[in-house]
N, C-alpha and C positions, 0 to 999 in steps of 0.2 A: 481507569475511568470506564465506566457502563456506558452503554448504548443505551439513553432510554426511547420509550416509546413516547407520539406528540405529547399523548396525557401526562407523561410524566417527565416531560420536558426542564427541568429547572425553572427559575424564576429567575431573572438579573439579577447579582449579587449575593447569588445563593451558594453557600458553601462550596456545593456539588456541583457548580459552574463551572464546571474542569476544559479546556481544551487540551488537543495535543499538538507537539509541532514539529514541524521536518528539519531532521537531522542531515543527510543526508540527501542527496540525488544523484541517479546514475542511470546512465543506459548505454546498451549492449555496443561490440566493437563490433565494426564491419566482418572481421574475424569470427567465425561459430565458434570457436573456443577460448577467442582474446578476452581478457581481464575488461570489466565494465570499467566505463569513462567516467568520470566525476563533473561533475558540472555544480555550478549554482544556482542555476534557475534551468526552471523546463519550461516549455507552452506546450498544456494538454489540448487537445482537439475535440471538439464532440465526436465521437462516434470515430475516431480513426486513431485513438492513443496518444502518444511521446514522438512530437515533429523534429524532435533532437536523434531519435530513438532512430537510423536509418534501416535495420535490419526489417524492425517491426511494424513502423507506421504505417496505416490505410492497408494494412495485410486484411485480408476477404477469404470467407469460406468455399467451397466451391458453389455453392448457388450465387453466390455474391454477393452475399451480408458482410457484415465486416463482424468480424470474428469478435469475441468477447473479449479476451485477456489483451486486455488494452496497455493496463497496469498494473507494476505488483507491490504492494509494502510489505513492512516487516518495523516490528518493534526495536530498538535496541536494545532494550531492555529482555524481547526473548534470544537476541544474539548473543547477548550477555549471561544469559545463562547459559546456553549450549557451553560458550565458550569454558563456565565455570566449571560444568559437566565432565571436561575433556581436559581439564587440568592446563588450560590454554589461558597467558594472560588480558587474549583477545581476539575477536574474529575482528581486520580490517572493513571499514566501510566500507559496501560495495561487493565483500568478498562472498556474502549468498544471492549475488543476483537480482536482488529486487530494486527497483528504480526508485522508489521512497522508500527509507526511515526514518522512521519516526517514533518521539519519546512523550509517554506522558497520555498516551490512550490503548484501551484494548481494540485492536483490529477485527478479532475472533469475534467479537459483542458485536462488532457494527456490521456484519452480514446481514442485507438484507434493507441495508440504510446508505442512506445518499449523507454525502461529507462534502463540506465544503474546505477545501485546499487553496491558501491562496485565493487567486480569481477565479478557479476554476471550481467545477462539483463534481464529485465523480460517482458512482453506487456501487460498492462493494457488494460481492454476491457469490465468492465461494473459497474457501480456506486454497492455498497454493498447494501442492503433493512436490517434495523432495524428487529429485533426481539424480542420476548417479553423480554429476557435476559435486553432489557435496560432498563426496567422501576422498575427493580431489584435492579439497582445502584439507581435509583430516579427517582419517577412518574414524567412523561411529557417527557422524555429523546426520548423515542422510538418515539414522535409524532415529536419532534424537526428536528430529523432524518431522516424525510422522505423527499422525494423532493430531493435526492443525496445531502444529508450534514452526510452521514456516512464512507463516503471513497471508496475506489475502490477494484474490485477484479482484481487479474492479476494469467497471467501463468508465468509459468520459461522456456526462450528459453535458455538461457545459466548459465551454471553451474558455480557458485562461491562464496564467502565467503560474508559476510555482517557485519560489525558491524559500533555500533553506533558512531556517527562522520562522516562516509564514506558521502560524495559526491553521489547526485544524478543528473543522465544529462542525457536531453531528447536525444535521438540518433537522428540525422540527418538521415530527410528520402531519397530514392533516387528519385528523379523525373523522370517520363519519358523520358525527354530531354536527360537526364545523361546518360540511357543504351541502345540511339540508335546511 
């Protein structure tokens, strides 16, 4: 599924009317190295992440902004391949670390674009970078992954619930045009 732009927004019931949805949800174990927790539903927070998420939430830079990488996705469908890559009959949910997967949209397209999740919105705004962490699950994983085939990071502009099944849809942008 493309990310479009407002203009080129779909129409209701237009072929290209595609959503995506979450497969998946997980966030990190009190442990730096423990296996991600599975859950069914999350509450995103504006401006502070995954309030499930204890490692990460309301974490701040040192000026005192709250950091950006709030949240991370990942396709199944690019898990799915790695996994193919590697002669693997699957990578488990959960096992590259990101807190949403999800099936049925390109992540990579929507940088740069707010999604709405569930109750919540969030704005995706930069591909994630592998870490040695993948090559943990299985050597070559971390080199598969580079070149943005590991998912995206985003923020939380609006606060709300998430679980798995939920519908995901690119928000309509406003165009110039529209707010003069």
């Amino acid at each position: 599924m493309n990310c479009p732009t407002g203009q080129d927004m779909p129409t209701k019931n237009s072929e290209n009317d595609k959503t995506g949805v979450v497969a998946s949800l997980h966030v990190h174990s009190t442990r730096s190295a423990g296996s991600m927790v599975d859950l069914t539903a999350l509450t995103l927070v504006a401006q502070k992440g995954i309030q499930e998420d204890k490692r990460y939430f309301d974490r701040q830079d040192r000026a005192g902004h709250p950091r950006r990488r709030q949240v991370t996705l990942i396709e199944r469908e690019q898990i799915s391949a790695h996994a193919d890559a590697l002669n693997l009959p699957q990578i488990p949910p959960g096992a590259v670390r990101a807190n949403i997967e999800t099936t049925g949209i390109s992540l990579i397209e929507c940088i740069g674009k707010q999604l709405q999740i569930g109750e919540a919105v969030i704005r995706v705004y930069e591909a994630r970078t592998p870490c040695s962490q993948m090559d943990l699950i299985v050597k070559g994983l971390r080199e598969l992954m580079d070149n943005s085939r590991q998912g995206v990071l985003a923020i939380v502009i609006q606060s709300g619930a998430v679980r798995i099944g939920d519908k995901i849809r690119i928000m309509a942008e406003r165009s110039r045009a529209n707010t003069l």
